[in-house]
C-alpha positions as CSV (number, residue, x, y, z in Angstrom):
1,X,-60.4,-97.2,10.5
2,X,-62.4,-95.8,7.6
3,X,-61.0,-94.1,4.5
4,X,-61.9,-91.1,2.7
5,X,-61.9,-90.5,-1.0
6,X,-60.0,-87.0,-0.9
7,X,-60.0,-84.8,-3.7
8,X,-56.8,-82.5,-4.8
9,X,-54.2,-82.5,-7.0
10,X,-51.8,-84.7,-5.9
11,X,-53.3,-86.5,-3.0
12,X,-56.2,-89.0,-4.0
13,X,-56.6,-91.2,-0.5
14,X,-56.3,-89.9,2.7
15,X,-56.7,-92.1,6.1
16,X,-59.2,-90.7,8.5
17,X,-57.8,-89.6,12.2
18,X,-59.9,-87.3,14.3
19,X,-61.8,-89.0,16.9
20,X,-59.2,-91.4,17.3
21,X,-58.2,-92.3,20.9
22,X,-56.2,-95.7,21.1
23,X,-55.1,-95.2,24.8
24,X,-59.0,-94.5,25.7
25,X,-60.4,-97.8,27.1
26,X,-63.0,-96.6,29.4
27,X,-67.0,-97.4,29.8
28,X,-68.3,-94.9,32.5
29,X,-67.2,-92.6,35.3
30,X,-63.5,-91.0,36.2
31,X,-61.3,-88.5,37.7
32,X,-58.0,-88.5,37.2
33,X,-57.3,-89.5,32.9
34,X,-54.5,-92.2,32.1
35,X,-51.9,-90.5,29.8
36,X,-53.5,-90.2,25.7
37,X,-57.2,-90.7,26.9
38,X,-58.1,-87.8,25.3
39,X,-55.5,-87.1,22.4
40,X,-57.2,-84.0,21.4
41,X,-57.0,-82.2,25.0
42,X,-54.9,-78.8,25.2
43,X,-54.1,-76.4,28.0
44,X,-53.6,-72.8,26.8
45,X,-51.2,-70.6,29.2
46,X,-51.0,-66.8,29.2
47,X,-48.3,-64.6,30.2
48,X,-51.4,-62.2,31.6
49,X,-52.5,-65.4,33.9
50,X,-49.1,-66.4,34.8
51,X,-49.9,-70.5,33.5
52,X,-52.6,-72.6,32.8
53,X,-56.5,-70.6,32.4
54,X,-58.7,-72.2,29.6
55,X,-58.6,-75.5,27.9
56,X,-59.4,-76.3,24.3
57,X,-59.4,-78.9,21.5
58,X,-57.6,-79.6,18.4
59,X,-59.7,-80.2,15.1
60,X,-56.7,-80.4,13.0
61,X,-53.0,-80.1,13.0
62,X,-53.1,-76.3,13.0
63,X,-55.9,-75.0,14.4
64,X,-57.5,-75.8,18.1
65,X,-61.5,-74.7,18.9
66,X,-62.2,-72.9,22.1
67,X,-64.1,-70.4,23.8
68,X,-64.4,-66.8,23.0
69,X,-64.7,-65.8,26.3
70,X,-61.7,-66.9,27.3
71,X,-59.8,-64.5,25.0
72,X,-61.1,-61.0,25.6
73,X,-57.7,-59.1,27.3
74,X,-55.4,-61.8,25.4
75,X,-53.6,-61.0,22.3
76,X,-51.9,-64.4,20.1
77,X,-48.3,-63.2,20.8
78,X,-48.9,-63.8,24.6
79,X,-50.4,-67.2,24.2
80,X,-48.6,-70.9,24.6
81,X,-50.7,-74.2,23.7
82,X,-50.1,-77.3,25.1
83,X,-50.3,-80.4,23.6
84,X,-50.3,-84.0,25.2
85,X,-50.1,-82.8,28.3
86,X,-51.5,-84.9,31.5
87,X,-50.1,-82.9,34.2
88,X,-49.8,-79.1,35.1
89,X,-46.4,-79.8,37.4
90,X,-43.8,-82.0,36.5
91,X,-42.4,-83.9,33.2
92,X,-45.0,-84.7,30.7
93,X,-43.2,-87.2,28.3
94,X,-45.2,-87.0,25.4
95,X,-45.9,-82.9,25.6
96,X,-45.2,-80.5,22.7
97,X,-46.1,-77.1,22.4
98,X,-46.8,-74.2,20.0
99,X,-47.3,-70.6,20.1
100,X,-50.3,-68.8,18.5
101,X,-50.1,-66.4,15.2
102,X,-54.2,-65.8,15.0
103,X,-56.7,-65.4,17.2
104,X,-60.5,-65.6,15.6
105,X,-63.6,-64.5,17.6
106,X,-66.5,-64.7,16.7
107,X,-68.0,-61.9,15.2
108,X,-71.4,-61.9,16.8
109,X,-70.3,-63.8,20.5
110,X,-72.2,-61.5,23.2
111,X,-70.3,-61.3,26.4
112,X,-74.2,-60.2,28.5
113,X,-75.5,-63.2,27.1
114,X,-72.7,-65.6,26.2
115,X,-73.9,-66.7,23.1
116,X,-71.8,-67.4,20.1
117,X,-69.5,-68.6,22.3
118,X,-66.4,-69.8,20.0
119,X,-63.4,-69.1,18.9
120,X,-60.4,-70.5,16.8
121,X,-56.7,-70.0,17.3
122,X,-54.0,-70.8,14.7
123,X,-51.0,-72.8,16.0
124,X,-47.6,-71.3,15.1
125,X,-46.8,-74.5,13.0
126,X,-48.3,-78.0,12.3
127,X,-47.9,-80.9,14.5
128,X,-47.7,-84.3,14.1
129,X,-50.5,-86.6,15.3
130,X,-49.6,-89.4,17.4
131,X,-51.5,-91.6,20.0
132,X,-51.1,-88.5,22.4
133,X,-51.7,-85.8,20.1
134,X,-54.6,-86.2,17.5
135,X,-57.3,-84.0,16.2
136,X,-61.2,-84.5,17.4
137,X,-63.9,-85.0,15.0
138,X,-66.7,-82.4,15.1
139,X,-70.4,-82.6,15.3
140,X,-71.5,-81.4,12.0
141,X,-74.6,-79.2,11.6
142,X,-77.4,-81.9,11.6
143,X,-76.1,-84.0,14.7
144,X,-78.8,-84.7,17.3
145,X,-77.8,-85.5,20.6
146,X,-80.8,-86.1,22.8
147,X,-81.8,-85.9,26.7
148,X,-79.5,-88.4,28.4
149,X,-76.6,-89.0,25.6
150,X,-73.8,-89.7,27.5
151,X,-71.1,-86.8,27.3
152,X,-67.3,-86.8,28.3
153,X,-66.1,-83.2,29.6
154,X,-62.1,-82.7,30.6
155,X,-60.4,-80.2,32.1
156,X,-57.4,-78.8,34.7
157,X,-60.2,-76.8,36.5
158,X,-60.9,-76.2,40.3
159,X,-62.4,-79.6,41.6
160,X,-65.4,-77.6,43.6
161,X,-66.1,-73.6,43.4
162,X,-62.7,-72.1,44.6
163,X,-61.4,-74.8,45.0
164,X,-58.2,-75.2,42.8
165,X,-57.0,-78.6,41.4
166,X,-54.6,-80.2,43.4
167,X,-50.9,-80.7,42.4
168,X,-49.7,-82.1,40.4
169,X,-53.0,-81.1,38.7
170,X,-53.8,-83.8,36.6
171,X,-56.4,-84.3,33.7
172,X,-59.3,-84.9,35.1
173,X,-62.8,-86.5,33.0
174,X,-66.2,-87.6,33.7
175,X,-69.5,-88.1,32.2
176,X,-72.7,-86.1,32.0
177,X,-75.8,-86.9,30.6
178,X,-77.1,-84.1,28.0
179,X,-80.2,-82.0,28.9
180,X,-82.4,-80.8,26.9
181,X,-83.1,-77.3,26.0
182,X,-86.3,-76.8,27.1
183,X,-85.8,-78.5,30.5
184,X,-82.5,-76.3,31.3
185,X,-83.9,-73.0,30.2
186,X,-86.5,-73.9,32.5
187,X,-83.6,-74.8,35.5
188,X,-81.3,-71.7,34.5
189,X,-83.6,-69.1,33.1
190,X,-86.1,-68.8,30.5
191,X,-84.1,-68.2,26.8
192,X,-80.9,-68.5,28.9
193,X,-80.1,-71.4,27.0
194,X,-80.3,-70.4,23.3
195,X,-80.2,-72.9,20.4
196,X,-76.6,-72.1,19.9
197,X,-76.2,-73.9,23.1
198,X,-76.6,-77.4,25.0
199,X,-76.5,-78.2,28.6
200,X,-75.0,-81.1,30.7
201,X,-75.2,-82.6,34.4
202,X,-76.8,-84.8,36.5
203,X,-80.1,-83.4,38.6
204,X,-77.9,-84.3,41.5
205,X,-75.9,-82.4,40.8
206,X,-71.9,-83.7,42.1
207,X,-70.5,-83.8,38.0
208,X,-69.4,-80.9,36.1
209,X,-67.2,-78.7,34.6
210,X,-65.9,-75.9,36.6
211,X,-63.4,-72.2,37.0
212,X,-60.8,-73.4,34.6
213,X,-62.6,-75.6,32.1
214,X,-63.6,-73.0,30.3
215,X,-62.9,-73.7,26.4
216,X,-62.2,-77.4,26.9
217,X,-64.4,-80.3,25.0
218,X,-67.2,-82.0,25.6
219,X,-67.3,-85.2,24.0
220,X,-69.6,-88.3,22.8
221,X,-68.6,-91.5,21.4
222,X,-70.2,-93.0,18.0
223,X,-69.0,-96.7,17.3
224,X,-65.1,-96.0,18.2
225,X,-65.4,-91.6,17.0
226,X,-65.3,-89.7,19.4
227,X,-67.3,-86.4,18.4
228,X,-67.1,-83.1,19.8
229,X,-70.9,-82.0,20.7
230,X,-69.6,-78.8,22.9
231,X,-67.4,-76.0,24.1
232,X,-67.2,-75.2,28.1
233,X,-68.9,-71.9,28.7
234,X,-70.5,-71.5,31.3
235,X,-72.8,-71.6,34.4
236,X,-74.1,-71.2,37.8
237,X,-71.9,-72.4,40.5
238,X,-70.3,-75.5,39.9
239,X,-71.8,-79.5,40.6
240,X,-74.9,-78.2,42.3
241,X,-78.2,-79.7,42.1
242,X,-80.8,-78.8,38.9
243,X,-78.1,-76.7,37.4
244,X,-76.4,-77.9,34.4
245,X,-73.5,-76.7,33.3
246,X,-74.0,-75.2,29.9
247,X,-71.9,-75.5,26.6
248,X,-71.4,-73.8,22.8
249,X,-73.3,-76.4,20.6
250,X,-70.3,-77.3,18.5
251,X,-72.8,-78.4,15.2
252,X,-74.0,-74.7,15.3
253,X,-70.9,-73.2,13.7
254,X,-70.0,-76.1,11.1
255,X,-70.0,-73.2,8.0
256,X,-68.4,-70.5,10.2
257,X,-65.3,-73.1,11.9
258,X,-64.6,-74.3,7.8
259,X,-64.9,-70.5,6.4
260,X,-62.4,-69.4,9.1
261,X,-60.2,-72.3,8.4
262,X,-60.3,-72.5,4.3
263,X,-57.8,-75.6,3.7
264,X,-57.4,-78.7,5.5
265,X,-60.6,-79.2,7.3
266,X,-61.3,-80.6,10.6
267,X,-63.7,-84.2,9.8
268,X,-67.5,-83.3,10.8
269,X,-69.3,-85.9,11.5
270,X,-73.0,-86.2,11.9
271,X,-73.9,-87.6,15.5
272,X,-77.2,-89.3,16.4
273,X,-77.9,-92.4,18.6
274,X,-80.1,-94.1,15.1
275,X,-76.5,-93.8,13.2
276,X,-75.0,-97.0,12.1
277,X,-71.4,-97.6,12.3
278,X,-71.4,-98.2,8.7
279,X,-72.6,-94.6,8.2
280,X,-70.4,-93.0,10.6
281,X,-67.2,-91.2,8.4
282,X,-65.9,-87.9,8.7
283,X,-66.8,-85.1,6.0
284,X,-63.2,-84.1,5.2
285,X,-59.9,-84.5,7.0
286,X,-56.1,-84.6,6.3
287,X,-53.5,-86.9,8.3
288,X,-50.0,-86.1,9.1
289,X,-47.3,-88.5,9.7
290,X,-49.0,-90.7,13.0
291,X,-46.3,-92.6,14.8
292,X,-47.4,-95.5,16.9
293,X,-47.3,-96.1,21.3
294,X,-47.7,-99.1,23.3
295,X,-51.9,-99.4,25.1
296,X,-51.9,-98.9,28.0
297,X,-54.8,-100.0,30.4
298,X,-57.5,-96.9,32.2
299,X,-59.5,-96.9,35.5
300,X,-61.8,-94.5,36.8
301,X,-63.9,-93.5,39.4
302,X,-65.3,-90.0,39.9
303,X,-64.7,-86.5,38.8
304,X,-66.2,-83.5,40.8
305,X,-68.1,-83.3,44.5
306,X,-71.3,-80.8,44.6
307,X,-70.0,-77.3,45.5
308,X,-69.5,-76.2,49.1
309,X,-72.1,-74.2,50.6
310,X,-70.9,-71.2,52.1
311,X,-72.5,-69.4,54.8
312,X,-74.0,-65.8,54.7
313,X,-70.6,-63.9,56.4
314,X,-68.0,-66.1,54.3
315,X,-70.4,-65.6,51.1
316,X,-70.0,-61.7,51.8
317,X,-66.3,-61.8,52.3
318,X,-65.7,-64.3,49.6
319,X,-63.8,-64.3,46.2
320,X,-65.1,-67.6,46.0
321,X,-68.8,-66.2,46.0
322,X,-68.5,-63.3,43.9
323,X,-66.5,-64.9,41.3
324,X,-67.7,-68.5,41.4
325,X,-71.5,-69.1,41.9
326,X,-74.0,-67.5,39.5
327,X,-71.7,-64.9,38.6
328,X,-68.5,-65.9,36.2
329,X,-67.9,-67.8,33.0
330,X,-66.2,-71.2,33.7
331,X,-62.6,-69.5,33.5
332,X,-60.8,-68.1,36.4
333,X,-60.3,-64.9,36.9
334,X,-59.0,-62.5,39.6
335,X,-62.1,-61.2,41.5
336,X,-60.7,-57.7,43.1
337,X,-61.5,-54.5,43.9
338,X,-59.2,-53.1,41.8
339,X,-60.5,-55.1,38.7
340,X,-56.9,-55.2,37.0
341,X,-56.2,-57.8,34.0
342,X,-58.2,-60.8,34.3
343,X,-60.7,-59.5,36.4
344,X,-64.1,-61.1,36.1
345,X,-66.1,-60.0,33.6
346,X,-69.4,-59.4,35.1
347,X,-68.0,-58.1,38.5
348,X,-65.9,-55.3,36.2
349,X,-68.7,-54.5,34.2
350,X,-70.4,-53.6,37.7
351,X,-67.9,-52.1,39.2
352,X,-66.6,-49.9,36.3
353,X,-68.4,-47.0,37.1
354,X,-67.0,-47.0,41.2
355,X,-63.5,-46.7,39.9
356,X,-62.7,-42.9,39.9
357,X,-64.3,-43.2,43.5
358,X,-61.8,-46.4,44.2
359,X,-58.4,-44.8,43.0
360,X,-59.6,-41.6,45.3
361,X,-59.9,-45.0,48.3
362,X,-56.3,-45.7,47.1
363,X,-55.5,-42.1,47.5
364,X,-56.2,-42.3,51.1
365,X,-54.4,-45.2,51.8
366,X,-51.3,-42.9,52.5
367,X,-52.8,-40.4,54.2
368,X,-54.9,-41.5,56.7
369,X,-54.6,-45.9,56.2
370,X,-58.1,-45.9,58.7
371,X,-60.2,-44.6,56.4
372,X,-58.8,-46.2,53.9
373,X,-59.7,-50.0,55.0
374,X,-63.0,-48.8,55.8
375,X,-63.6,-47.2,52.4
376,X,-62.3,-50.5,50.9
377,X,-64.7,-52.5,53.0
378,X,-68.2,-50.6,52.4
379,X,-67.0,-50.7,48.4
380,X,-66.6,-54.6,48.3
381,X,-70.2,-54.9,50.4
382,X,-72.2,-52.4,48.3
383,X,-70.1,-54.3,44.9
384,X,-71.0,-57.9,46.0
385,X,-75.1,-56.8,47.0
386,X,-75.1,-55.7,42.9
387,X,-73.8,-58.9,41.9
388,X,-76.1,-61.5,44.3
389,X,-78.7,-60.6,41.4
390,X,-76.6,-60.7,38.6
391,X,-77.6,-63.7,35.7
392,X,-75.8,-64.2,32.5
């Protein structure tokens, strides 16, 4: 472990802790992760979403980085972070938890295009790093990672489009090779992919993040740091062939994550496969109080199969379709007619403008319930045909 001449008036030495993971032994593949693999790992829960709905990472021992996205209809007093946590049911051991005082956006994220894709939240009160909870390092603003650097992604989300993650809903990890920009604009879209993002997957396709994920890291490892290269964001279906899934490049927003924060920074590293591990040290960081655990051994195996191909009459009937392939960000959400809280984003912004003529549908519905069904069903047809051609 490395150590950092810090500057201040009473504290001189400070020992360098982000990118730690000492429970993390693995090489290469996964699915379900072995309790403290990824220290940094938090679940964020919503009274609007009734439990679990984004993931995101802690860069120090107040502040966790996630996706913008995943906040639009969610104000701090509704939020709850969880902190080494493995499972979604059941007792997790080594689990603490904080509520959030400040939400930060931002400023210039663009829901049409996703970009800018980031956001911070404040944790209600510091916590203490152990081998279970510890901050990530961060890709600082001149990290390269090129075509094929392998990349860690982590998440509660479904396990194929619609397809939610079984109980007792476990961590699940894997590795993706980056893509290049060029080569996944090219894949997803020409300038889909701006420079404020990166891509990941496998040609293949069968690896990749999916609803759920959204906001959750994706990781690479320098000598023993592990550095955060990316947000989840977003993209088209989930595992299928020649389309990556598609991240907020974390080394984008180095100036904008420490101006937000002001005081104890998160450690920025800079990433690139020429680095020595003489040269690899964090810019800034501050350690609490870090208790020690017992190693425990990993295995792995694999994380996501490709998506499940629908046919034509399920597709047109389907949340799974509307919600899922090419049309959502990589957090669920509740694809309905009646677009309440949570609704999908694209299918709402669609949709707005049918709902005086959906509340008359509901209207109906105690007058003359006939009419009513068939209203409903025309309205979901004519609503799905507008989003089959709808990119972000």
């Amino acid at each position: 472990m490395w150590r950092l001449t810090c500057v201040s008036l009473a504290l001189l030495l400070c020992v360098q802790v982000c990118g730690q993971a000492p429970l993390n032994t693995r090489i290469v593949g996964g699915v379900d992760a072995s309790e403290g693999s990824w220290p940094w790992q938090v679940s964020l829960h919503s009274s609007n979403f009734g439990g679990h709905f984004c993931g995101g990472s802690l860069i120090n021992s107040e502040w966790v980085l996630t996706a913008a996205h995943c906040l639009p209809d969610v104000s701090a007093s509704s939020l709850r972070v969880y902190l080494g946590r493995r499972t979604q049911q059941g007792v997790n051991a080594n689990e603490i938890s904080r509520n959030v005082t400040t939400i930060i956006v931002h400023t210039s994220y663009d829901r049409n295009t996703n970009n800018n894709d980031i956001a911070l939240l404040r944790l209600s009160s510091a916590v203490t790093f152990n081998n279970y909870i510890r901050p990530v390092c961060l890709a600082a603003q001149n990290s390269v990672f090129p075509s094929g650097t392998s990349s860690w992604i982590t998440g509660w989300g479904d396990v194929q489009s619609g397809v939610s993650l079984p109980d007792p809903g476990i961590l699940q990890e894997t590795m993706v090779p980056v893509v290049d920009n060029d080569q996944c604009n090219t894949l997803l879209g020409s300038g889909s992919v701006t420079s404020n993002m990166m891509c990941a997957g496998l040609m293949e396709g069968g690896k990749d993040t999916c609803q759920g994920d959204s906001g959750g890291p994706m990781v690479s490892k320098q000598c023993s740091v592990w550095v955060q290269s990316g947000i989840t964001s977003w993209g088209y279906g989930c595992a299928d062939p020649n389309a990556p899934g598609v991240y907020t490049r974390v080394s984008q927003y180095q100036s904008w994550i420490t101006n937000n924060i002001g005081q104890n920074l998160p450690g920025f590293v800079t990433f690139s496969p020429t680095s020595t591990c003489q040269s690899v040290s964090p810019t800034s960081t501050t350690s609490p109080t870090t208790t020690k655990t017992t190693t425990t051994p990993k295995t792995s195996t694999t994380l996501r199969t490709a998506t499940t191909t629908l046919s034509p009459n399920q597709a047109s009937n389907s949340c799974q379709r509307r919600c899922g392939e090419r049309s959502d960000f990589r957090n669920r959400c509740n694809c309905n007619h009646r677009c309440l809280i949570n609704c999908c984003w694209d299918y709402k912004k669609l949709c707005s403008k049918s709902r005086y003529t959906h509340k008359q549908v509901f209207i109906v519905l105690f007058s003359n319930s006939d009419f009513f069904f068939f209203s409903l069903e025309v309205f979901s047809s004519v609503c799905f045909l507008s989003l089959q051609g709808f990119s972000r």
